[in-house]
DSSP file (Angstrom, degrees, kcal/mol; ACC not computed):
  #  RESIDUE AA STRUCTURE BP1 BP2  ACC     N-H-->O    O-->H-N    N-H-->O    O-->H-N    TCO  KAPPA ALPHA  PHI   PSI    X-CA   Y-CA   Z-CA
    1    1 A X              0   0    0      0, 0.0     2,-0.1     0, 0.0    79,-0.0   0.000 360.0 360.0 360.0 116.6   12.2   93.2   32.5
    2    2 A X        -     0   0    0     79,-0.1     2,-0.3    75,-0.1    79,-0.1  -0.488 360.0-157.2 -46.2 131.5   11.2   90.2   29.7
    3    3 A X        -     0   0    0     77,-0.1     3,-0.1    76,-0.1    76,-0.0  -0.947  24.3 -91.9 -24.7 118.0   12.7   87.1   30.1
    4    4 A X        -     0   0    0     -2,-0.3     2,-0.2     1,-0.1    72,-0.0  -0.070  41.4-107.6 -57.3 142.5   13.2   84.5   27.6
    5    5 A X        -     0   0    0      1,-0.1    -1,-0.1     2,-0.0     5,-0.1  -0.463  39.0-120.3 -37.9 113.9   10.6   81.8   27.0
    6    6 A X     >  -     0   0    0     -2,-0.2     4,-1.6    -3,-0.1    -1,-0.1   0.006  27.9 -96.5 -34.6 176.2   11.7   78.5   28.2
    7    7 A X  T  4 S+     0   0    0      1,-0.2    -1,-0.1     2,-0.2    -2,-0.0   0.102 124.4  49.3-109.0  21.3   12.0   75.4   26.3
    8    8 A X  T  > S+     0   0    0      3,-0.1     4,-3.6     2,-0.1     5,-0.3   0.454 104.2  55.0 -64.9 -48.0    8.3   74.3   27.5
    9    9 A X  H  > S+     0   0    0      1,-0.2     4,-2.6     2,-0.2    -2,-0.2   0.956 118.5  39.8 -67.4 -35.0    6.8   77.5   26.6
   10   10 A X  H  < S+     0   0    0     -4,-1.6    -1,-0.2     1,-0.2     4,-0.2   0.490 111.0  47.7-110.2  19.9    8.5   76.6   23.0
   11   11 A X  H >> S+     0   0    0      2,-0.1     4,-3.4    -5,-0.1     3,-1.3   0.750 115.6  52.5 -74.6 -41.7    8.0   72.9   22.4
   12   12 A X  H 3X S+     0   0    0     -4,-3.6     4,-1.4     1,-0.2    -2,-0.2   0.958 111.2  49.4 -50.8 -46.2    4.1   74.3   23.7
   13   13 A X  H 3X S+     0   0    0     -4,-2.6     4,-0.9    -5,-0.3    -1,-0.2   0.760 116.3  41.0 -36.7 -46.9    4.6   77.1   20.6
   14   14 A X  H X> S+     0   0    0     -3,-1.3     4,-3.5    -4,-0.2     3,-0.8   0.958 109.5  54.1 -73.2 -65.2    5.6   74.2   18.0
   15   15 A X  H 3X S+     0   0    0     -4,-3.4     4,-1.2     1,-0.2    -2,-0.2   0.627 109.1  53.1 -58.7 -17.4    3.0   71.4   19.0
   16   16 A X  H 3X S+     0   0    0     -4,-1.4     4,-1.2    -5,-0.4    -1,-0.2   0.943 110.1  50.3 -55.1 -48.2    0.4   74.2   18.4
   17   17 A X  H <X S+     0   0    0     -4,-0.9     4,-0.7    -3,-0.8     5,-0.3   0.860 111.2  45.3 -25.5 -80.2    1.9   74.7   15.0
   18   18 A X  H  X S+     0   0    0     -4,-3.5     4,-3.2     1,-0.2     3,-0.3   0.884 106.6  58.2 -25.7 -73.3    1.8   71.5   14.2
   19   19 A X  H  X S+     0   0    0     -4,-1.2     4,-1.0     1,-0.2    -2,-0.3   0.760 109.8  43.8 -18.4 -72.9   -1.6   70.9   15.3
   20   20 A X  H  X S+     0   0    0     -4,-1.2     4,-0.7     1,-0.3    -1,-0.2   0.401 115.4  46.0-114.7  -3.7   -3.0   73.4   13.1
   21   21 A X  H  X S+     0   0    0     -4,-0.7     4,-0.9    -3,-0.3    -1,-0.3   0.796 117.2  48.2 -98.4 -33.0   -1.0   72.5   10.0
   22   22 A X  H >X S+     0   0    0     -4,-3.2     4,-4.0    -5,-0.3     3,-1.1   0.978 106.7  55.4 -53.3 -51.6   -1.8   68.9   10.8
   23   23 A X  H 3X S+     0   0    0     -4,-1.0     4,-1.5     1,-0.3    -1,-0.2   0.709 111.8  39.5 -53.9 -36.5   -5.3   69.7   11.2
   24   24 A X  H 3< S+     0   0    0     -4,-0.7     6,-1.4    -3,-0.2    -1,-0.3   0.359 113.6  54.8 -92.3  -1.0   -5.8   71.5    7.5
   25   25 A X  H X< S+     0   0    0     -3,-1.1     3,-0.9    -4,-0.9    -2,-0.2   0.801 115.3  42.2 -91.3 -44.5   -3.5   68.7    5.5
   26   26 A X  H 3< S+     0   0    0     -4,-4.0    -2,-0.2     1,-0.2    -3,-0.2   0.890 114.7  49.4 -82.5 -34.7   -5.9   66.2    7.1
   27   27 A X  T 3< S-     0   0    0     -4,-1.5    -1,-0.2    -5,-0.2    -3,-0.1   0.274 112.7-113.5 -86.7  -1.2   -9.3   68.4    6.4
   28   28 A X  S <  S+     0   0    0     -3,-0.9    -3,-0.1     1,-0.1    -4,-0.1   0.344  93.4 102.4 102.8 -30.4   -8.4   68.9    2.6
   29   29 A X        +     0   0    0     -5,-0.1     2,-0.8     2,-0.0    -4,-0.2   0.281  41.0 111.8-104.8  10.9   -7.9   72.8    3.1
   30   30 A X        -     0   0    0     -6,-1.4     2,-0.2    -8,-0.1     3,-0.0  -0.658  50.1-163.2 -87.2 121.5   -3.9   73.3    3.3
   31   31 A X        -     0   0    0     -2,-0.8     2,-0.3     1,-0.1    -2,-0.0  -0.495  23.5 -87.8 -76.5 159.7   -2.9   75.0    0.4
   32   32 A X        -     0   0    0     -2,-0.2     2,-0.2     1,-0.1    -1,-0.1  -0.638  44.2 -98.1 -34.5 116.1    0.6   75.3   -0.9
   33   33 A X        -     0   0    0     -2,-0.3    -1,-0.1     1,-0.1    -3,-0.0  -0.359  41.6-116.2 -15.1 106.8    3.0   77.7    0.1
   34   34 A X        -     0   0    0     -2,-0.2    -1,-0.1     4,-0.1     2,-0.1   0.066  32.2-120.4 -48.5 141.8    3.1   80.4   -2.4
   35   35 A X     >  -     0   0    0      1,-0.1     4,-2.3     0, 0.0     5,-0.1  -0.398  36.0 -99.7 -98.6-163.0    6.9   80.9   -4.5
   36   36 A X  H  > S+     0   0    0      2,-0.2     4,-1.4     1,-0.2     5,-0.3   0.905 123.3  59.3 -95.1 -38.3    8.4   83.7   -4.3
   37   37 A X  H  > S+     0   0    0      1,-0.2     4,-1.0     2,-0.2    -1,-0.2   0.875 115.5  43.2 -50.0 -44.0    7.0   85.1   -8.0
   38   38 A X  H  > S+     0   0    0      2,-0.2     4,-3.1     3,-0.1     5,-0.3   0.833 118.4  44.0 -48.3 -58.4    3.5   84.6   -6.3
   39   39 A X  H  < S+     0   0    0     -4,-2.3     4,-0.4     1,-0.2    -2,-0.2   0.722 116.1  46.2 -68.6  -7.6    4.6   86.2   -2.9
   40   40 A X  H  X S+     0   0    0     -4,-1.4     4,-1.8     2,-0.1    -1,-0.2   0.750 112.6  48.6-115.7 -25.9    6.2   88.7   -4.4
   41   41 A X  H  X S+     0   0    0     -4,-1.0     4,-0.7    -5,-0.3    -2,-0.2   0.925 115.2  45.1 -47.7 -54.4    3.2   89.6   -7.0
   42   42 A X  H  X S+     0   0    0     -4,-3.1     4,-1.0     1,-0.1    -1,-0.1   0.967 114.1  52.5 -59.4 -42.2    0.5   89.6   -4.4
   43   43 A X  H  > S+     0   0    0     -4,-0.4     4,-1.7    -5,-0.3    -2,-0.2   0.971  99.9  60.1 -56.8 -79.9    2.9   91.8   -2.0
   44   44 A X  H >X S+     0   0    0     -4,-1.8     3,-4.6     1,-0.2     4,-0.6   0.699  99.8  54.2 -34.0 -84.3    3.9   94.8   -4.7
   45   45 A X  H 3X S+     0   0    0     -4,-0.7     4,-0.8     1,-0.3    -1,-0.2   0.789 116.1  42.6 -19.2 -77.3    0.1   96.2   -5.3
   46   46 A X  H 3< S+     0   0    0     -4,-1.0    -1,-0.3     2,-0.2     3,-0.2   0.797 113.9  46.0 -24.0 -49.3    0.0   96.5   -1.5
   47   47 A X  H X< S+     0   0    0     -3,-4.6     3,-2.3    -4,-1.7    -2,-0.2   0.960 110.9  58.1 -82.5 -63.5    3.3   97.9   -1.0
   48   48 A X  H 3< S+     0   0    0     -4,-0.6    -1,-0.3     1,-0.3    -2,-0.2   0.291  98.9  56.5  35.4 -85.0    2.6  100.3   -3.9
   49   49 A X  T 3< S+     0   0    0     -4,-0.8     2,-0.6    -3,-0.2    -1,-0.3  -0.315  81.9 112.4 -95.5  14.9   -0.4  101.8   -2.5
   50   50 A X  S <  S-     0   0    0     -3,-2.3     4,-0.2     1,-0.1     5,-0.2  -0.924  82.1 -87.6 -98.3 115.0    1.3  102.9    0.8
   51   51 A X    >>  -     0   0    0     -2,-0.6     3,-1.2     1,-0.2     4,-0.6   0.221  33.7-118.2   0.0 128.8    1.7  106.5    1.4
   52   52 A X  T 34 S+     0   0    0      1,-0.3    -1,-0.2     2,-0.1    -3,-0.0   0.719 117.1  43.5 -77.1 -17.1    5.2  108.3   -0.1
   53   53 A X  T 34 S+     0   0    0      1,-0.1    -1,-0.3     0, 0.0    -2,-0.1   0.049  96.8  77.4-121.8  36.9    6.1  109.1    3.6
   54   54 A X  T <4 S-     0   0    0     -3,-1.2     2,-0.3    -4,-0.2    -2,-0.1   0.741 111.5  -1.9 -86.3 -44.6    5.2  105.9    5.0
   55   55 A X     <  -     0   0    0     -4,-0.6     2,-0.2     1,-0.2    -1,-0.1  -0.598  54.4-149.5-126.7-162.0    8.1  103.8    4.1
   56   56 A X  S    S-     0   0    0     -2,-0.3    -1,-0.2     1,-0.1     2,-0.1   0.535  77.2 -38.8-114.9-113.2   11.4  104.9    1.7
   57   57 A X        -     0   0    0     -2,-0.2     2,-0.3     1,-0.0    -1,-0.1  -0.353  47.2-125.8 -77.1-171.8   11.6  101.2    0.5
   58   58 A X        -     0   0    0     -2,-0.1     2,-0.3    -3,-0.1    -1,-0.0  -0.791   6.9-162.8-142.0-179.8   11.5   97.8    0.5
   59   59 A X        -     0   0    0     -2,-0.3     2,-0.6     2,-0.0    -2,-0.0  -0.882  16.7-140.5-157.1 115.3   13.4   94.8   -0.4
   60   60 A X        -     0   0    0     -2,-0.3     2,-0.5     2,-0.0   -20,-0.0  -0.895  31.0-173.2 -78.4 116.2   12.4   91.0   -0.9
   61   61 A X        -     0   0    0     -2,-0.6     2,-0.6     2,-0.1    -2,-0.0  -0.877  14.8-145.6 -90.6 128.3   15.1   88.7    0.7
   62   62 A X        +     0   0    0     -2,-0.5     2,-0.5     2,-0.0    -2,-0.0  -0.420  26.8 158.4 -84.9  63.9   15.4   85.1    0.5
   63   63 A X        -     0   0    0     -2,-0.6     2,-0.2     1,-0.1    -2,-0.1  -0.779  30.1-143.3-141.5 120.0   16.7   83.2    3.3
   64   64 A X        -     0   0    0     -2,-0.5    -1,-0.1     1,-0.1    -2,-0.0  -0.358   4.8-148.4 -72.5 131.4   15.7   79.3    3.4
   65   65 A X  S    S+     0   0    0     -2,-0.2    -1,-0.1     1,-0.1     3,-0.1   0.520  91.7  65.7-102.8  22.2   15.1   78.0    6.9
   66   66 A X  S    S+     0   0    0      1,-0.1     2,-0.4     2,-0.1    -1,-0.1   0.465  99.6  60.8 -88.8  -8.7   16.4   74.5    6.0
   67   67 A X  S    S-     0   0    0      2,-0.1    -1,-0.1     0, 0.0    -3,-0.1  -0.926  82.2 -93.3-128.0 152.4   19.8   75.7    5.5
   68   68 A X  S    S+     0   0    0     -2,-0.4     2,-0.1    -3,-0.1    -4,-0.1  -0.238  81.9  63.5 -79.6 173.3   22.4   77.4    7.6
   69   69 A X  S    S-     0   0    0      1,-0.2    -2,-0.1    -2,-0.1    -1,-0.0   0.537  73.3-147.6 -95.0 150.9   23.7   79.7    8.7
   70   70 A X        -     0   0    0     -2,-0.1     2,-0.3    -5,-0.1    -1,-0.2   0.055   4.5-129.7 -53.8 177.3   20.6   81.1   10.5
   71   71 A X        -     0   0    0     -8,-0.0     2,-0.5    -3,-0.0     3,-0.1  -0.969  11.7-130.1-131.0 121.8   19.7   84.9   11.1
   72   72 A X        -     0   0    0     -2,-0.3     0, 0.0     1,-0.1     0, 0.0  -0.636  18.3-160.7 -68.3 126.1   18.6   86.6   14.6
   73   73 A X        -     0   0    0     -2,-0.5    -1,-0.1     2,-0.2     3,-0.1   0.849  28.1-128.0 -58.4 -46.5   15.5   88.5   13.6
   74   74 A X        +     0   0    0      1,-0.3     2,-0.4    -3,-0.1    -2,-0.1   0.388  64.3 126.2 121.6 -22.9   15.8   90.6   16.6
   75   75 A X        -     0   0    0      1,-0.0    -1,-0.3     3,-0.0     2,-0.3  -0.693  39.9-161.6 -99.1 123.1   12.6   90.1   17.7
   76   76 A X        -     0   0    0     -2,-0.4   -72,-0.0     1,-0.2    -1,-0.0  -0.753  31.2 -71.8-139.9-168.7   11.6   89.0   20.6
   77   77 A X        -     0   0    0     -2,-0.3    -1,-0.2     1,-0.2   -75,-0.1   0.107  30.9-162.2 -68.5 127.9    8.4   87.3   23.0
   78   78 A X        +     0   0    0     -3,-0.1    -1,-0.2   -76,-0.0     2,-0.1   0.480  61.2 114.6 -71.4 -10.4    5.8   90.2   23.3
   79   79 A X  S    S-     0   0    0      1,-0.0   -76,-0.1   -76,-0.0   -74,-0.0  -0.428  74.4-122.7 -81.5 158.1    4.7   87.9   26.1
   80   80 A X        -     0   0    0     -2,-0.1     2,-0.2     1,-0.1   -77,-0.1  -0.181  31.1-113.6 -86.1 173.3    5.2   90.0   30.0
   81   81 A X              0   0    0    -79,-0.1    -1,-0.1     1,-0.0   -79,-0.1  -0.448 360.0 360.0 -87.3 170.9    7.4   88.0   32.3
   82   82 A X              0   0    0     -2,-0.2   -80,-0.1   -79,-0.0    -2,-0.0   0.459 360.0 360.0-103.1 360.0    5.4   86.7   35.4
């Protein structure tokens, strides 16, 4: 049975995060975030080019994470309990 991460394991999760975004703003190499016209351009060729019985469809949604209300993904730590 999975247990949820504690609130170590996901400060540890964040400050990695951080780290690595810090680390490419300071080294010159962080790009922009792509808009949605961009994300959604690169995306289509791809989806496109998937087998007719792979998916039935797709959908782009937008949902900001600076504003509520949130959404549960569903998804949760791949990591084993110990």
């Amino acid at each position: 049975m999975q247990r949820a991460p504690g609130i170590a394991h996901q400060i540890a999760i964040a400050a990695r995060l951080a780290g690595r975004g810090l680390r490419r703003r300071l080294s010159g190499s962080a790009s922009l975030p792509a808009d949605d016209r961009a994300f959604r351009a690169t995306l289509e060729p791809w989806l496109a080019a998937l087998p007719a019985n792979l998916a039935t469809g797709h959908a782009f949604h937008w949902l900001p994470a600076t504003e509520p209300p949130w959404h549960d993904t569903g998804s949760t730590s791949s990591q084993a309990s110990p």
